[in-house]
LUMROVEX-494997 format. One line per field, with one value per residue (C-alpha): residue in three letters; x negated, y, z. Coordinates in steps of 0.001 Angstrom, whole numbers. Example, Ala and Ser with C-alpha at 12.3 -4.5 7.8 and 13.67 -1.06 7.14 Angstrom:
residuo = Ala, Ser
px = -12300, -13670
py = -4500, -1060
pz = 7800, 7140
//
This chain:
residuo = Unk, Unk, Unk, Unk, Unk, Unk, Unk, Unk, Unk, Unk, Unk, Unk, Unk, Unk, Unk, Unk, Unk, Unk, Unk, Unk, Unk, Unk, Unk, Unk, Unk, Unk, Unk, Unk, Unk, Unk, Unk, Unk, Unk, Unk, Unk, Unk, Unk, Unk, Unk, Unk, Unk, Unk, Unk, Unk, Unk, Unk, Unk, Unk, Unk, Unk, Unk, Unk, Unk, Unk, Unk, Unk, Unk, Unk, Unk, Unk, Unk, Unk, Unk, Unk, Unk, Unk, Unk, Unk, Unk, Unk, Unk, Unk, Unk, Unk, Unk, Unk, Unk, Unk, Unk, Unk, Unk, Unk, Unk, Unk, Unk, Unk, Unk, Unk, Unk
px = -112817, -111603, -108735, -105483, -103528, -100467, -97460, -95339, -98223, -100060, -99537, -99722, -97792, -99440, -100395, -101858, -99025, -98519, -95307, -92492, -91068, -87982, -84704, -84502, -87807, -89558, -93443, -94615, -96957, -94591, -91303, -90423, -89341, -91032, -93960, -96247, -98346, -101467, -100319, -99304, -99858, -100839, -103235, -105917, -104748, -104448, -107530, -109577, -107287, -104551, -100999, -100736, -100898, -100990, -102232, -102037, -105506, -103777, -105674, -108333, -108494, -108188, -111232, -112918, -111323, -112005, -109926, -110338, -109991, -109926, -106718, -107439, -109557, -108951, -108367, -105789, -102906, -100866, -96975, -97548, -98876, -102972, -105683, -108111, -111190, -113458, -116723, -119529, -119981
py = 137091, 135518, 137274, 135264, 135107, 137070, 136048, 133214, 130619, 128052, 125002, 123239, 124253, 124999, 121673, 120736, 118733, 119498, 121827, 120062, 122767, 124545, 123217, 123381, 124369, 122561, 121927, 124702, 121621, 118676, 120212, 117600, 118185, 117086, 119258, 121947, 122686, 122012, 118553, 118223, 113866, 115408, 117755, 115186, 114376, 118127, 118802, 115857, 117230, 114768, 115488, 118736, 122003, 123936, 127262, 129352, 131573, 135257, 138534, 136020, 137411, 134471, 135188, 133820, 129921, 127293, 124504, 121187, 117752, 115562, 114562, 114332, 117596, 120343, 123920, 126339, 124892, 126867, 126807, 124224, 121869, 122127, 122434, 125853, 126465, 129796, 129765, 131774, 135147
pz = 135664, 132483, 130775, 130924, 127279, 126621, 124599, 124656, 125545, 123829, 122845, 126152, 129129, 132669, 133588, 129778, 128390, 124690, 124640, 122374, 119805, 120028, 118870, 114757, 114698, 111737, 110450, 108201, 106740, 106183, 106866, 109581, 113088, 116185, 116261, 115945, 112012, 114676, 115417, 111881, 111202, 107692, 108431, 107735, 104402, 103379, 104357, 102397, 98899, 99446, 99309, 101441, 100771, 97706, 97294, 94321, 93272, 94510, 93925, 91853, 87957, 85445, 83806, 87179, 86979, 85058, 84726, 86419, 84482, 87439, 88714, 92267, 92418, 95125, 93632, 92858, 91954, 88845, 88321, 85452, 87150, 86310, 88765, 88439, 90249, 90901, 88322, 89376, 87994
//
């Protein structure tokens, strides 16, 4: 027999409707209300290296990136603005 989750639930409640967030609760994502990060409308677009999330290159010594010319390229993105990526070692 299947194990049955524990915690608060899922995203759907028990008969599969998508659960509507808590009151004040806002997208980690896009910082609008309404829904969940998974139902995020710009998900897509963060994940093709649009406008989305940023993440910085943590833990990742500087001697390992190389900087990247193009303006639309994914990466880390630093504090001043430029675009780094990880070079083979």
């Amino acid at each position: 027999q299947p194990r049955q989750p524990r915690g608060r639930g899922g995203l759907t409640d028990a008969s599969g409707r998508t659960r509507t967030p808590p009151p004040g609760y806002v997208c980690f994502r896009c910082h609008q209300p309404g829904h969940f990060i998974q139902h995020c409308p710009n998900g897509d677009a963060a994940a093709a290296g649009g406008a989305g999330l940023r993440r910085a290159p943590v833990g990742i010594p500087r001697v390992q990136l190389q900087q990247v010319s193009d303006e639309g390229a994914s990466g880390f993105h630093m504090d001043d603005g430029t675009v780094w990526r990880v070079v083979p070692t």
